[in-house]
C-alpha positions, 0 to 999 in steps of 0.5 A, a space after each residue: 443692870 437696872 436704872 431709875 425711870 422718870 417717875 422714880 421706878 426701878 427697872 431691872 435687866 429685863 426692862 420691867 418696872 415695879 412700883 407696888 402693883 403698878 402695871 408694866 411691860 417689855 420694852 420694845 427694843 432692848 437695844 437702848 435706853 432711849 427706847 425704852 418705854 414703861 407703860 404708867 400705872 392705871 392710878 396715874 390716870 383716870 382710865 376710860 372702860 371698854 364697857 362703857 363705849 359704845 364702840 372700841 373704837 370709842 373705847 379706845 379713843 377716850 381711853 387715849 384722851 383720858 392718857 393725854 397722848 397723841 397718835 404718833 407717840 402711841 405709835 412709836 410705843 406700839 410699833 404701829 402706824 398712826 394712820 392704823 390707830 386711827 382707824 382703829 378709834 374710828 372703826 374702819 375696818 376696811 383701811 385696815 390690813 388683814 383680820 390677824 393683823 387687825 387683831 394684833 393691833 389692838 392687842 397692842 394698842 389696848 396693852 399700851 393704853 392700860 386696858 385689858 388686851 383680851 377684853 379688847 380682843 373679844 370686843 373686836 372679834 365681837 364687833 368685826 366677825 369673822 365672814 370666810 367661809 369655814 372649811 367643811 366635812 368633805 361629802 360623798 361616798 365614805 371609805 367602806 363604800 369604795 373599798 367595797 366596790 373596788 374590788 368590781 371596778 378592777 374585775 371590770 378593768 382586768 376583763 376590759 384590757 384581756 378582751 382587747 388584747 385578745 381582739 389584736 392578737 386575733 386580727 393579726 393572725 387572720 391579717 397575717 401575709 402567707 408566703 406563696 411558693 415562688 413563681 420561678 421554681 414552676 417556671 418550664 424550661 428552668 436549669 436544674 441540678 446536674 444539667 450541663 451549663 448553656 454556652 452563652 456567645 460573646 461577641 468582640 470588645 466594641 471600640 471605645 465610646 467617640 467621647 474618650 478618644 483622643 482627637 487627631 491633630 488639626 493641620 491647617 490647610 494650604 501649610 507644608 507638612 515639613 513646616 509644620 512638623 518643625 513648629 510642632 517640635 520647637 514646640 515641644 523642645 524643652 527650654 534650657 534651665 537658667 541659672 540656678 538661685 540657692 534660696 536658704 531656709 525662710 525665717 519662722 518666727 516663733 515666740 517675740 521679737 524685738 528690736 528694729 522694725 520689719 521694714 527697718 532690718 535686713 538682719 534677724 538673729 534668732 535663739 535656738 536655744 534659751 542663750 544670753 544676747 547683749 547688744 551695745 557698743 564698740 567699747 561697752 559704754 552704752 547697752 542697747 539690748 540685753 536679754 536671755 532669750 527663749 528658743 525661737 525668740 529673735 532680735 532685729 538689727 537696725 540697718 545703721 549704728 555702730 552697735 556689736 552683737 555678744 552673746 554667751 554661745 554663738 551656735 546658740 543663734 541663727 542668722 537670717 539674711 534678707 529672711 534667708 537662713 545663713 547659718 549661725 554667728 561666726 563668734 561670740 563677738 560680732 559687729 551688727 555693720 558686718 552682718 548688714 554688709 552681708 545682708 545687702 551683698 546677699 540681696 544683691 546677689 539675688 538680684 543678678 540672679 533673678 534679673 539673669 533667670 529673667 533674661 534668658 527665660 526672654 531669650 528661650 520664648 524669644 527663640 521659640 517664636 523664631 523657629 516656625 518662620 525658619 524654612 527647613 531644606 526640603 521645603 525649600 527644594 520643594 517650593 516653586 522656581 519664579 518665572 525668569 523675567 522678560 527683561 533679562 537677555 536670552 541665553 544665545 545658542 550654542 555654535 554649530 
């Protein structure tokens, strides 16, 4: 691909120009036309010399003069900022950044004005040298030297380490604990081997500790004994059962449960196996539930409307009064209102029986605290007569 320039030159794929001799250069992004940018010959204009400058900076400041361009356009050709430049054609050598980066600007800058990019270089290095400290020769013994010696300083090292060594091993020895014989094989008047046994008395088995006895009962003074004896024994008389109340097995929810609220139910049907449930009315006009239940999933039944339970295998579900297990559908077709009244008759039921468990548990405690004022017969027979009274007439004596 090759276009024609401004000026009449023919610029190839590459993006270099030719015209004769004329110098050219890359261009600096390939990406577009537009940014393209062909350095002019050196006959298009009168070009300043870097000789004849006093300074580069001046050098390059008349060349740009002589270009009759300006800083921002150098810049944009050079990708360089302005303020660099200018820094450059003043020679601020403290506003620019570091020493290859200084140098690759004026590379650029020099090749953008037509001048010669090495000139410029050496110009710069020559009028900006290089102050760092150079990298130097590391002083000291040579290799031949260590290697000689080395050999010694490991004979040291080796003698050292085997004198300390031996220096522990030796007061280890000489710190070590020697077992002394035991003191009770010397001991006179000892047992030895084949002698008979010595019997050893003992004595009768002492009585239990006053802690772990069990306390005699306190008798209060001033009662009888029969009394007391009584009260004792209605004490410990058990208490007639009540009547018994059969509680069915409480209901466990185990998955989701749907329908009604808690507080708003007395019927709970729940699935013991995944099992089809529709909920709708007496004639099938409106459906109110209708789903495949999961096992221990369960459905509520509100306490009113007129609502039927259908469900693909009754024995499929369990039915829960009141909370109450009360086993499983009677049909495959059951009336919500039927099972309501069952529910309402079950928790009346419960409610006689525990008001009946409640009245003769009153009953029983109310007996219990009755019988210790009850007097048995021999402490009737054993209590004083009263004096008879003054009032009453005297018995006349019999007749002689």
């Amino acid at each position: 691909m090759s276009g024609e320039g401004d000026d009449g030159r023919v610029a190839d794929a590459t993006g270099s120009m030719s015209e004769g001799d004329a110098s050219v250069m890359v261009p600096l992004d390939a990406g577009s036309e537009s940014e393209t940018y062909a350095v002019p010959a050196r006959d298009d204009f009168t070009t300043a010399s870097l000789n004849d400058a006093a300074t580069l900076g001046e050098g390059l400041r008349a060349a740009r003069d002589a270009s009759m361009r300006t800083l921002d356009q150098l810049a944009d050709a050079t990708r360089v900022r302005a303020e660099y430049l200018k820094a450059l054609e003043e020679n601020a050598w403290s506003l620019l950044p570091s020493r290859p980066f200084t140098l690759g600007y004026v590379r650029a800058y020099a090749r953008a004005l037509g001048l010669d990019e090495e000139a410029a270089a050496d110009r710069f290095k020559a009028e900006y040298p290089d102050n760092a400290e150079k990298l130097q020769a590391p002083v000291g013994s040579e290799l031949a030297d260590v290697k000689k010696r080395s050999p010694w300083l490991l004979a040291v090292v080796a003698v050292a380490v085997i004198g300390v060594v031996a220096w522990n091993v030796t007061q280890r020895i000489l710190t070590a604990d020697h077992q002394a014989p035991s003191s009770i094989a010397e001991a006179p008047g000892t047992w030895k081997e084949g002698e008979p046994l010595a019997v050893i008395p003992v004595s009768a088995p002492l009585p239990a500790p006053a802690d772990q006895t069990v306390p005699a009962p306190y008798i209060t003074p001033g009662l009888d004994p029969e009394a007391q004896a009584a009260a004792m024994a209605a004490q410990t008389a058990p208490v007639p059962p009540g009547p018994q109340i059969n509680v069915g097995a409480a209901f466990n929810p185990k998955g989701a449960i749907y329908g009604a609220a808690p507080n708003q139910s007395g019927v709970t049907i729940q699935a013991r196996k995944p099992a089809n449930i529709v909920v709708r009315n007496g004639d099938g006009s409106v459906v109110y539930f209708a789903r495949q239940l999961a096992a221990g999933e369960a459905w509520r039944a509100p306490l009113t409307g007129n609502m039927v339970v259908d469900v693909s295998d009754p024995i499929a579900f369990a039915v829960y009064l009141n909370g109450e297990y009360h086993g499983s559908l009677p049909a495959s077709v059951t009336q919500v209102g039927q099972l309501n009244n069952q529910a309402a008759q079950s928790q009346a039921q419960a409610a006689r029986a525990a008001a009946q468990a409640a009245a003769a548990a009153a009953k029983a405690q109310a007996q219990q605290a009755a019988q210790p004022d009850q007097a048995t017969p021999a402490a009737i027979a054993t209590q004083p007569r009263p004096a008879p009274s003054s009032a009453a007439p005297a018995t006349p004596p019999p007749a002689q």
